[in-house]
Backbone as CSV, one residue per row, in Angstrom:
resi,resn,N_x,N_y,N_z,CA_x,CA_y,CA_z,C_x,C_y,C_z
1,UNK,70.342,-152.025,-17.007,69.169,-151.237,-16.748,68.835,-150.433,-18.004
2,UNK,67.308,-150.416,-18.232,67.157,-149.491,-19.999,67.059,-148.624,-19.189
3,UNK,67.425,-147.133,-20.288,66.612,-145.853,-19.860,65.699,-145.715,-20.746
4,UNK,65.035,-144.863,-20.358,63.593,-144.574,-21.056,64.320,-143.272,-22.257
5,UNK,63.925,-143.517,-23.464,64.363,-143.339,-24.840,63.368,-141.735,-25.013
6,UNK,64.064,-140.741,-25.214,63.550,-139.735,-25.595,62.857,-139.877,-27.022
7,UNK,61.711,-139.395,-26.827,60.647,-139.657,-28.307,60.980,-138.224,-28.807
8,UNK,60.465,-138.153,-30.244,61.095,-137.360,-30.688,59.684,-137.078,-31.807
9,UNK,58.906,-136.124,-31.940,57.918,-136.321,-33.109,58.410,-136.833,-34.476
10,UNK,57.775,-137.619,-35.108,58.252,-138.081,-36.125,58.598,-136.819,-37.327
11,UNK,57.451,-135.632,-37.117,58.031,-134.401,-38.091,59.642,-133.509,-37.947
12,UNK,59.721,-133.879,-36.487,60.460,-132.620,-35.990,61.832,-133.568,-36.611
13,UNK,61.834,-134.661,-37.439,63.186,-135.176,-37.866,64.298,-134.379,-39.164
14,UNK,63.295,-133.820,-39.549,63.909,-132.651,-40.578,64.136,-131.186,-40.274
15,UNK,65.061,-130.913,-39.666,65.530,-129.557,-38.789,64.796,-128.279,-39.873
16,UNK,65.130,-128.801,-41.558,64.757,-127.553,-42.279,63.353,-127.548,-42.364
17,UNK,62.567,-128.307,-42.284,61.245,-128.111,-43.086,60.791,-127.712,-41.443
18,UNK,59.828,-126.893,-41.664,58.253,-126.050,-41.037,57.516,-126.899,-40.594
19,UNK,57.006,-126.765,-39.232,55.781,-127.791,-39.033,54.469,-127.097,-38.660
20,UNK,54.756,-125.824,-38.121,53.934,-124.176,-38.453,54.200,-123.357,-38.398
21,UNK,53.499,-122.011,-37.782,53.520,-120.668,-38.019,53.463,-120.808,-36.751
22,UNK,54.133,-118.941,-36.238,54.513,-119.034,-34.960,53.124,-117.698,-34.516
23,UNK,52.692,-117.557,-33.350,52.142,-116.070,-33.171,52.986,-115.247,-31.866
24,UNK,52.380,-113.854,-32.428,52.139,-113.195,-33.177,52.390,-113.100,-34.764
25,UNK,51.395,-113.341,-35.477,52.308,-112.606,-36.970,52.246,-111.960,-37.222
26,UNK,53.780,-111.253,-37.117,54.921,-110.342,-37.419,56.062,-110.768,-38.120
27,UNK,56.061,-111.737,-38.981,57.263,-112.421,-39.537,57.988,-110.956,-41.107
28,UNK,58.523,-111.163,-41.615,59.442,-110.254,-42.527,57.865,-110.803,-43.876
29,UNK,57.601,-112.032,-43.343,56.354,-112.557,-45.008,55.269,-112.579,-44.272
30,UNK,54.935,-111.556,-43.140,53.858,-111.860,-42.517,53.527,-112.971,-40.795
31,UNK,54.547,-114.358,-41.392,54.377,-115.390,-40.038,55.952,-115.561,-39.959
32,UNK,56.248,-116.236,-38.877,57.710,-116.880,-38.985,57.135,-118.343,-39.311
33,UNK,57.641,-118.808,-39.842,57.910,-120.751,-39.172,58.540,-120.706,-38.051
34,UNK,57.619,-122.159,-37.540,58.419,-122.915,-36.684,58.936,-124.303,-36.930
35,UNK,59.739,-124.531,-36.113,60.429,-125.936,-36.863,60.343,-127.381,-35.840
36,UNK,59.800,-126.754,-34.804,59.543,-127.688,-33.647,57.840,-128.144,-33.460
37,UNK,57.692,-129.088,-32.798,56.137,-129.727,-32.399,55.968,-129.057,-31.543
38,UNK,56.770,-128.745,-30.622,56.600,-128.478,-29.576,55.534,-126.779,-29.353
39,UNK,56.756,-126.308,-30.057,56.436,-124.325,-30.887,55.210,-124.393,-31.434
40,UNK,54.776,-125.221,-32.721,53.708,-125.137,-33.167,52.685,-125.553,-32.076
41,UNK,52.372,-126.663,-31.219,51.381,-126.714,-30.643,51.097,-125.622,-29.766
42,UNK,52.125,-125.168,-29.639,52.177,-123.898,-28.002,51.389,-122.844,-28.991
43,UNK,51.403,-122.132,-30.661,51.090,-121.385,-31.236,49.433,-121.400,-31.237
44,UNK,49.038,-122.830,-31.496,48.116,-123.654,-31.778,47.483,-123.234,-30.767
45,UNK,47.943,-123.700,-29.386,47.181,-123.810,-28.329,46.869,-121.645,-28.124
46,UNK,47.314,-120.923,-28.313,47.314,-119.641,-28.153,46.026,-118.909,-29.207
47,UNK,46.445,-119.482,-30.552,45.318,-118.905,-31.349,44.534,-119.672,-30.879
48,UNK,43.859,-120.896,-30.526,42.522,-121.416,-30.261,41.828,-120.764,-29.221
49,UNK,42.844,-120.068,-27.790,42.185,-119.442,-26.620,41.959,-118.073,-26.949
50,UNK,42.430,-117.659,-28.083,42.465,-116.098,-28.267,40.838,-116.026,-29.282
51,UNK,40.383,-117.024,-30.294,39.554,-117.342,-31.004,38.273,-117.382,-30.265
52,UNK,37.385,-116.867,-30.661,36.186,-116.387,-29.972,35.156,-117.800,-31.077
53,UNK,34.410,-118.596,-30.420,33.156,-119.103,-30.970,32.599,-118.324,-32.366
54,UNK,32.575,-119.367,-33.399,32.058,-118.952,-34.816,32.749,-118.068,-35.572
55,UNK,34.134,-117.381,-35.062,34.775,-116.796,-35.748,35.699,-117.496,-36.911
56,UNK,36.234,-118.318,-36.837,36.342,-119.379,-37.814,35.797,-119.772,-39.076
57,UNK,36.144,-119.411,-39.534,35.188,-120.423,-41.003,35.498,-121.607,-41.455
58,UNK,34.069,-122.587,-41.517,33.930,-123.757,-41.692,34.523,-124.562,-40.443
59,UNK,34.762,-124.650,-39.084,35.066,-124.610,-38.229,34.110,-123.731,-37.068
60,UNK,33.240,-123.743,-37.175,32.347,-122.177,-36.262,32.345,-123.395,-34.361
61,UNK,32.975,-124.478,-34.726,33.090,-124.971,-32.999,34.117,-124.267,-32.152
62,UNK,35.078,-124.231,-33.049,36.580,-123.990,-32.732,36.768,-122.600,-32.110
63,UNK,37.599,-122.268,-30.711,38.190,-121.370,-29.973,36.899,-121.561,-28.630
64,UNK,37.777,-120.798,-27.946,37.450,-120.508,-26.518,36.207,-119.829,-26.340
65,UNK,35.929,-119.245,-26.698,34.849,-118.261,-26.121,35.354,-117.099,-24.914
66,UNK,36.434,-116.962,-24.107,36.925,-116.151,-23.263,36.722,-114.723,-23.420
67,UNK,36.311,-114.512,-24.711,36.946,-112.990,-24.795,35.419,-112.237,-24.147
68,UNK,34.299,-112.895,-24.598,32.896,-112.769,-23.886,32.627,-112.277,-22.425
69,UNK,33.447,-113.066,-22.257,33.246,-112.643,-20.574,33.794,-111.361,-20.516
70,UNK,34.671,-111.183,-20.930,35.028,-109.458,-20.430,34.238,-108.515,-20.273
71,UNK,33.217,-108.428,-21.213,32.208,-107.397,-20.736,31.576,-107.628,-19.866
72,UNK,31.139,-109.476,-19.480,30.104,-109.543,-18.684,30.075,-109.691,-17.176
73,UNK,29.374,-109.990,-16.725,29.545,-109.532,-15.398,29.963,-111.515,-14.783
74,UNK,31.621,-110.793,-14.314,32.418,-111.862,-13.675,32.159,-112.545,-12.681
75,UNK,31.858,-113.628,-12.263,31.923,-114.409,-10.627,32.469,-115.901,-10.958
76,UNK,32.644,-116.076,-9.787,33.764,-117.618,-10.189,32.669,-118.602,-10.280
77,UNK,31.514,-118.788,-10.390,30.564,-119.414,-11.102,30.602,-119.655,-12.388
78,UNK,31.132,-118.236,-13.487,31.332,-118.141,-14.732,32.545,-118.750,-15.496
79,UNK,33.740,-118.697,-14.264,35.122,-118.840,-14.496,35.088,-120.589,-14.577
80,UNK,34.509,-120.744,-13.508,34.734,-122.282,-13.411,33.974,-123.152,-14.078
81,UNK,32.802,-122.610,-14.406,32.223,-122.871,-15.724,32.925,-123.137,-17.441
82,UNK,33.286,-122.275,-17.463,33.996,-121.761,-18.566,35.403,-122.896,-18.500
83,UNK,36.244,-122.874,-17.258,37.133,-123.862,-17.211,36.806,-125.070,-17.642
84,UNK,35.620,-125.892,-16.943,35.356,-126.725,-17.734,35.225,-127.055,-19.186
85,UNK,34.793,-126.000,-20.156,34.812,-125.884,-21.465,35.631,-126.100,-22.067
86,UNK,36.403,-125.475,-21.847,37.597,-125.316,-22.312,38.534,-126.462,-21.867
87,UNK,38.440,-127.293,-20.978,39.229,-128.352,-20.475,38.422,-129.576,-21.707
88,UNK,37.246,-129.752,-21.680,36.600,-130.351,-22.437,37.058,-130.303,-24.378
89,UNK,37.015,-129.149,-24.792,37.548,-128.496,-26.171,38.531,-129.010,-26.622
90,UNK,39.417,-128.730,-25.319,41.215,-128.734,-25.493,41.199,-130.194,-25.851
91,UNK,40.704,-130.959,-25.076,40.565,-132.482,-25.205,40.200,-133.008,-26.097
92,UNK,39.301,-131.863,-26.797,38.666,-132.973,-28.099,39.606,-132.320,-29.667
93,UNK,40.049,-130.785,-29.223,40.368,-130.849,-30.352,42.240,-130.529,-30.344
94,UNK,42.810,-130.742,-29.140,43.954,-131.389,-29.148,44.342,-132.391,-28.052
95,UNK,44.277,-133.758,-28.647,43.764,-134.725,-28.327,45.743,-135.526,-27.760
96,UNK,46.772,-134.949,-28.329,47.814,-135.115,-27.885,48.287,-134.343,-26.601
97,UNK,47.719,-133.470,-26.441,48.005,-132.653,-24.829,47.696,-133.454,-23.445
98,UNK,47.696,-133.206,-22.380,47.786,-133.526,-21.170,47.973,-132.268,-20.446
99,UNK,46.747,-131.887,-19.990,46.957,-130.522,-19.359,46.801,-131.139,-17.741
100,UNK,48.204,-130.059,-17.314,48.606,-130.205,-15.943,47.905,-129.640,-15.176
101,UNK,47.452,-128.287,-15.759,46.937,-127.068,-14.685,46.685,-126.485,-15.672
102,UNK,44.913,-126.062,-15.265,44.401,-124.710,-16.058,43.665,-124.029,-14.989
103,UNK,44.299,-122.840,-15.015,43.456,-121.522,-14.219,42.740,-120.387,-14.806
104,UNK,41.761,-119.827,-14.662,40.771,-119.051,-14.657,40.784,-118.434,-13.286
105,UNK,41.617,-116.921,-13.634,41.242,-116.233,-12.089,40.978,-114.661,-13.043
106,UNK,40.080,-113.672,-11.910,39.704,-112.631,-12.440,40.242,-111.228,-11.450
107,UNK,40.263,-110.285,-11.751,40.236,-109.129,-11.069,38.972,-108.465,-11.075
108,UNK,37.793,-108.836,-10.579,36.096,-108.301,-10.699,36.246,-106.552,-10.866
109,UNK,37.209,-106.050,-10.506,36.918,-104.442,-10.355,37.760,-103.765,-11.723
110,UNK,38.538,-104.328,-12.474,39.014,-104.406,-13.911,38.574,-104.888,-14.676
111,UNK,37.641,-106.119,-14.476,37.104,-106.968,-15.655,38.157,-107.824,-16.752
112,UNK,39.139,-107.966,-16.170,40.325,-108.970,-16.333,40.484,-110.091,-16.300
113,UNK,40.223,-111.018,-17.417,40.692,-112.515,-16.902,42.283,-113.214,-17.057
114,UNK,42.918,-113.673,-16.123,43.844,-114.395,-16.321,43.620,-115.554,-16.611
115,UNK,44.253,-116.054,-17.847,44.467,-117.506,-18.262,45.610,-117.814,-18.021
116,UNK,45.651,-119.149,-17.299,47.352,-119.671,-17.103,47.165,-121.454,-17.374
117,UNK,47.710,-121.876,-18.402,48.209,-123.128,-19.020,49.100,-123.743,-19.117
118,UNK,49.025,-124.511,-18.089,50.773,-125.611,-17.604,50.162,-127.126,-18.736
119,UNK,51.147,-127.432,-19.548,50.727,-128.640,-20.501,51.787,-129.889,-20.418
120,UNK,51.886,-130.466,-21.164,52.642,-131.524,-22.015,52.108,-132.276,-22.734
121,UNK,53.446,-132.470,-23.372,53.086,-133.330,-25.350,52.811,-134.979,-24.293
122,UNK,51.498,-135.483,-25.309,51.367,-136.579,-24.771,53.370,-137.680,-25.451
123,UNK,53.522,-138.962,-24.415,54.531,-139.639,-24.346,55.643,-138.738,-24.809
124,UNK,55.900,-137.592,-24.096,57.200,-136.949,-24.069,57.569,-136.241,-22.864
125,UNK,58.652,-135.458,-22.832,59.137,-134.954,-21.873,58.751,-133.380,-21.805
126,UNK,58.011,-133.268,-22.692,57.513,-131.754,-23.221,56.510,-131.010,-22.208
127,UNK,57.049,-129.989,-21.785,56.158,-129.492,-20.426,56.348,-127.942,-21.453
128,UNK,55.620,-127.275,-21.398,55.086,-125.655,-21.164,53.819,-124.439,-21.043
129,UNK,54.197,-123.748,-21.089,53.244,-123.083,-19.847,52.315,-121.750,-20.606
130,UNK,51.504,-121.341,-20.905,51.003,-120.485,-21.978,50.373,-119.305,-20.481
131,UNK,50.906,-117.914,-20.281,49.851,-117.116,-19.912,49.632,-116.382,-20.627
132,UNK,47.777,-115.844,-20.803,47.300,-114.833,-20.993,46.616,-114.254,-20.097
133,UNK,46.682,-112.572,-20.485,45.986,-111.377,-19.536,44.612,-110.762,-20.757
134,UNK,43.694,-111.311,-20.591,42.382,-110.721,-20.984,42.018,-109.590,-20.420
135,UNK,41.907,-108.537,-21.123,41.998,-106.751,-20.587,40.374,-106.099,-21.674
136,UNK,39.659,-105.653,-20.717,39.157,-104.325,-22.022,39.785,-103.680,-22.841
């Protein structure tokens, strides 16, 4: 009987070398490295939802747009709206993911959005989970 062969990114074969930067940066030079695919995409996937539309340079497609809504006035019309976007984005501009579960829920009387992101690395065993709390 085969078993099914753990894949392994072809970068993550060199334990020493960097494949990115981790967030927050707070590193001793500013960032840490990371040394895993796994770490960097999870970083990846965090700065893109934290990234507001046109803030970017040379890139003005790139990030979420989420942070917008906070001021504005919340209903799950907006949320589920917005989910779609962002399900759409994620897809085009990380095209190795497989998202399990994405939620958009709010607290209307705080003006709070929760983001919660269950993923995996496409053809791996790689599952994790990104929350953010969007606050005034």
């Amino acid at each position: 009987m085969a078993y099914g062969a753990k894949r392994i990114q072809p970068i993550d074969l060199e334990p020493r070398r960097a494949v990115g930067i981790t967030v927050p940066l707070s590193g001793k030079a500013v960032f840490n490295s990371s040394y895993e695919t796994k770490n960097a995409i999870k970083s990846n996937l965090i700065n893109f939802i934290l990234t507001g539309k046109g803030e970017r340079y040379f890139n003005p497609t790139f990030g979420s747009g989420i942070r917008n809504l906070i001021f504005a006035n919340i209903n799950r019309d907006n949320l589920t709206s917005l989910e779609l976007i962002i399900r759409d984005e994620l897809a085009s501009f990380f095209p190795n993911l497989d998202i399990n579960e994405l939620t958009l829920s709010s607290n209307i009387d705080d003006n709070t959005i929760l983001f919660s992101l269950k993923f995996s690395i496409t053809d791996t065993q790689v599952e994790e989970e990104i929350i953010i709390n969007f606050e005034q």
